[in-house]
MARNU-351196 format. One line per field, with one value per residue (C-alpha): residue in one letter; y, x, z; residue number from 1. Coordinates in steps of 0.1 Angstrom, whole numbers, m for minus. Layout:
<sites>
residu: a/...
v: Y/...
u: X/...
w: Z/...
num: NUM/...
</sites>
This chain:
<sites>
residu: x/x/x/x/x/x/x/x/x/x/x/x/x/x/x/x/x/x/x/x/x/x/x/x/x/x/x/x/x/x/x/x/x/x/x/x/x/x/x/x/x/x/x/x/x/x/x/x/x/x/x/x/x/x/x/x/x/x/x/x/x/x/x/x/x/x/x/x/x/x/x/x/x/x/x/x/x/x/x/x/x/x/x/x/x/x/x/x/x/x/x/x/x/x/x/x/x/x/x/x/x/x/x/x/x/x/x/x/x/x/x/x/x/x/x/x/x/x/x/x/x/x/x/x/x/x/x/x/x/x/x/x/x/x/x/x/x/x/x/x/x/x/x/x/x/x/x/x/x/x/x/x/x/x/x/x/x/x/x/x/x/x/x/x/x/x/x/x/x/x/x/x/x/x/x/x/x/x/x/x/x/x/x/x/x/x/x/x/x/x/x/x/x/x/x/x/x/x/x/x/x/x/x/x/x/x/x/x/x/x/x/x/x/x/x/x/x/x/x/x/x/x/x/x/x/x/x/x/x/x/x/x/x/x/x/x/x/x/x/x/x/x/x/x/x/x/x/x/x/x/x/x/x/x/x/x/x/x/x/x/x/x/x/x/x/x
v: 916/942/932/947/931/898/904/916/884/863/875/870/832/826/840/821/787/764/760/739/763/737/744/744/743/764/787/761/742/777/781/744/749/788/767/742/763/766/800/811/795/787/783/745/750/712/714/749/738/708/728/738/703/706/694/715/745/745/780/814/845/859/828/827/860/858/820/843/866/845/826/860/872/839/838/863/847/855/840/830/817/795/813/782/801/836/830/841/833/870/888/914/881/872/909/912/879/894/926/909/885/910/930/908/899/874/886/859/838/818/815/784/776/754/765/745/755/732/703/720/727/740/776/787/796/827/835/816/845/870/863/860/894/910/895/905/940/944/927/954/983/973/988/961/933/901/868/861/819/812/778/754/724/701/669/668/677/646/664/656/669/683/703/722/724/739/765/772/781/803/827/829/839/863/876/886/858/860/818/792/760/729/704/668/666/631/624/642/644/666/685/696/702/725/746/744/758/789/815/826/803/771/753/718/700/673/636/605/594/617/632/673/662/651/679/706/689/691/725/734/764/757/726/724/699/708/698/664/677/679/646/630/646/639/598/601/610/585/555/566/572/544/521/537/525/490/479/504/509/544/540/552/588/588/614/644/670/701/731/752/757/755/782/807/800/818
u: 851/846/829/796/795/802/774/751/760/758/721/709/715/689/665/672/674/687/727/751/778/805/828/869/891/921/926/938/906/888/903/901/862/863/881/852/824/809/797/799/819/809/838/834/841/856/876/892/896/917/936/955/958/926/888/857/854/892/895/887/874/906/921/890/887/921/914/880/901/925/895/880/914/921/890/862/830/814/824/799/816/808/808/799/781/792/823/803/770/752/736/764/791/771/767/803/814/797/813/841/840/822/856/875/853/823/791/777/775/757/753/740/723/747/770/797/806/809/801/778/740/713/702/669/655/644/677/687/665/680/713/699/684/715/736/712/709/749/740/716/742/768/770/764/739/749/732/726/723/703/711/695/716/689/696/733/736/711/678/664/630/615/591/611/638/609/598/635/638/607/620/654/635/612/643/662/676/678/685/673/695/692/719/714/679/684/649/630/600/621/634/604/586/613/610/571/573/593/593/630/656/669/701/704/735/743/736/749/713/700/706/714/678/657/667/661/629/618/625/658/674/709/726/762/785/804/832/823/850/881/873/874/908/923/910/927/958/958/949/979/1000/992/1001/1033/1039/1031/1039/1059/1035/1048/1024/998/1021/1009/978/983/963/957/969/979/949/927/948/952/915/911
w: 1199/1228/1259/1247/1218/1233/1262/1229/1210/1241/1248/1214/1219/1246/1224/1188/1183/1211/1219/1234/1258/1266/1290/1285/1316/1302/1269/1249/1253/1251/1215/1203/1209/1195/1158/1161/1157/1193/1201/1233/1267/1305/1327/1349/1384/1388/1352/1364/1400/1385/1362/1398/1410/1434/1440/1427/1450/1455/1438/1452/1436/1427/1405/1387/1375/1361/1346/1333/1320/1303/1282/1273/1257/1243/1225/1209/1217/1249/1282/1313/1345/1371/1404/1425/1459/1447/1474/1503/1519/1520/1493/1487/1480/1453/1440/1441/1430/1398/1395/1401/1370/1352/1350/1346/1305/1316/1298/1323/1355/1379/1415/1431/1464/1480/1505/1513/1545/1573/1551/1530/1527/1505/1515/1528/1496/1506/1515/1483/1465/1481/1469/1432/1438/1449/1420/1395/1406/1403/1368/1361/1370/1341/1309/1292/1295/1317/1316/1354/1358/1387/1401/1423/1432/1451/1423/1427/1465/1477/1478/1441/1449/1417/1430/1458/1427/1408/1432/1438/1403/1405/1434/1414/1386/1398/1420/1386/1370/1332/1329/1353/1358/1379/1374/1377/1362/1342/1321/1295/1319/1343/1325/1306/1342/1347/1315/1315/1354/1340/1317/1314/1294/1309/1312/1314/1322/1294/1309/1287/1287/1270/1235/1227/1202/1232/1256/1232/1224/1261/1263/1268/1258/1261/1273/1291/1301/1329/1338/1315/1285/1311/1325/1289/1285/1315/1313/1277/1296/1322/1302/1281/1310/1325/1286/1293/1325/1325/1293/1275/1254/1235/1202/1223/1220/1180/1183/1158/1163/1141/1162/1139/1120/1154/1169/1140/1137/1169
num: 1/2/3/4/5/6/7/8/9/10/11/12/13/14/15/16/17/18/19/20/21/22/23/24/25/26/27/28/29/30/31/32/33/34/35/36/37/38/39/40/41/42/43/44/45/46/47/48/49/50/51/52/53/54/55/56/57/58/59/60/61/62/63/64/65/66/67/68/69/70/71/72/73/74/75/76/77/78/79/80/81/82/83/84/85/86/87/88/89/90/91/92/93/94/95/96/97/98/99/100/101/102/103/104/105/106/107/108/109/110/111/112/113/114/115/116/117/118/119/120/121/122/123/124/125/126/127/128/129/130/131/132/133/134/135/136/137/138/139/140/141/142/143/144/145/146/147/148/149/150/151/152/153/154/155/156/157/158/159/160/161/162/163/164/165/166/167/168/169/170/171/172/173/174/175/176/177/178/179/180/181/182/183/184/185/186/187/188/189/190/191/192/193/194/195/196/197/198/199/200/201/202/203/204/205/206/207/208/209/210/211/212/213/214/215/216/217/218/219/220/221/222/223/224/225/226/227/228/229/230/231/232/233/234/235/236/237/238/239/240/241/242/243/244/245/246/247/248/249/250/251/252/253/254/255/256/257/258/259/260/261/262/263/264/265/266
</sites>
């Protein structure tokens, strides 16, 4: 599929019926959950930044375009990536953190209000806004329409104050965002404050407490996991690894998987 057909397939799905965009960390993942019937891909920040032996927010701009582009030609559904801060504090970082990915095959992305300079904290949120507004005006310029994720990180960076997340989400709406998104919400009651307060599509991060059913049900237009899918690989690794090395256990070596009918798939 071209880019504009992705970006046209990938806007269609925030406005039919709910969706769940997981997120793979590397191509093969991409095309594992291309063959099982997803339909459309975020990038994870974390999963990514592990991919290269580092934390989340260990990559820069530059490695993920390319890992961006390498999902995007590895797959044909449309791909939306994780830009963490936009890889810069001002407004124009974010706008070109956007171009940026948008050339390199996204048909989406988010910017969040978390800076993590200097041991990291929330914007101002009118500077917060600003950012959004510069993003989604570089959004607006490209030939083809761009799912802007506005994202406010107050419940996973120690300030889970609903109503401040709320307004937050407000001002990145109003500044341009087509999606709103606040990670870390955890109950039903949250989350359907959240998607009451707004008007525009929300994202919710997947929480084990809750069910892809009751999210939906509260409002949600499409729910995400993060970098959830990479950390259930890589635990399936260690506790392998780890069989191996204390008791020689090499059974655990048996899994069979069907690649060549995922991958042609693809």
């Amino acid at each position: 599929m071209s880019q504009e057909a992705r970006a046209e397939a990938f806007a269609a799905l925030h406005r039919g019926e709910p969706f769940v965009i997981p997120n793979p960390w590397d191509a093969g993942s991409a095309r594992v959950l291309e063959a099982l019937g997803f339909r459309a891909l975020a990038t994870t920040s974390s999963g990514f930044a592990f991919t290269l032996g580092r934390l989340d927010g260990g990559a820069t701009l530059d490695e993920v375009c390319a890992h961006v582009a390498a999902l995007a030609a590895a797959t044909s559904l449309p791909v939306s990536a994780d830009l963490e801060n936009g890889y810069g504090p001002e407004p124009e970082d974010a706008a070109e953190a956007i171009r940026r990915v948008a050339a390199a095959g996204a048909v989406g992305g988010s910017i969040e209000d978390w800076d993590p300079a200097d041991g990291g904290r929330l914007y101002d949120p009118a500077h917060a806004a600003e950012r959004v507004a510069a993003a989604a005006d570089a959004a607006r310029a490209l030939a083809f329409p761009f799912q802007l994720v506005g994202r406010a990180e107050n419940h996973i960076r120690g300030n889970p104050d609903l109503e401040d997340t709320i307004a937050r989400l407000q001002a990145y709406e109003r500044a341009g965002a087509d999606v709103l998104y606040a990670p870390g919400l955890r109950t039903v009651e949250e989350i359907r404050a959240v998607c009451a307060a707004v008007a525009k599509p929300v994202n919710v991060l997947a929480t084990p407490g809750l069910s892809a059913a009751e999210i939906f049900a509260a409002g949600a237009q499409r729910i995400s996991v993060g970098g959830a899918l990479a950390w259930v690989a890589a635990k399936a690794l260690a506790d392998a690894a780890t069989a191996i090395r204390d008791g020689g256990d090499l059974s655990v070596l048996g899994a069979r998987l069907p690649l060549g009918e995922w991958l042609r798939s693809s």
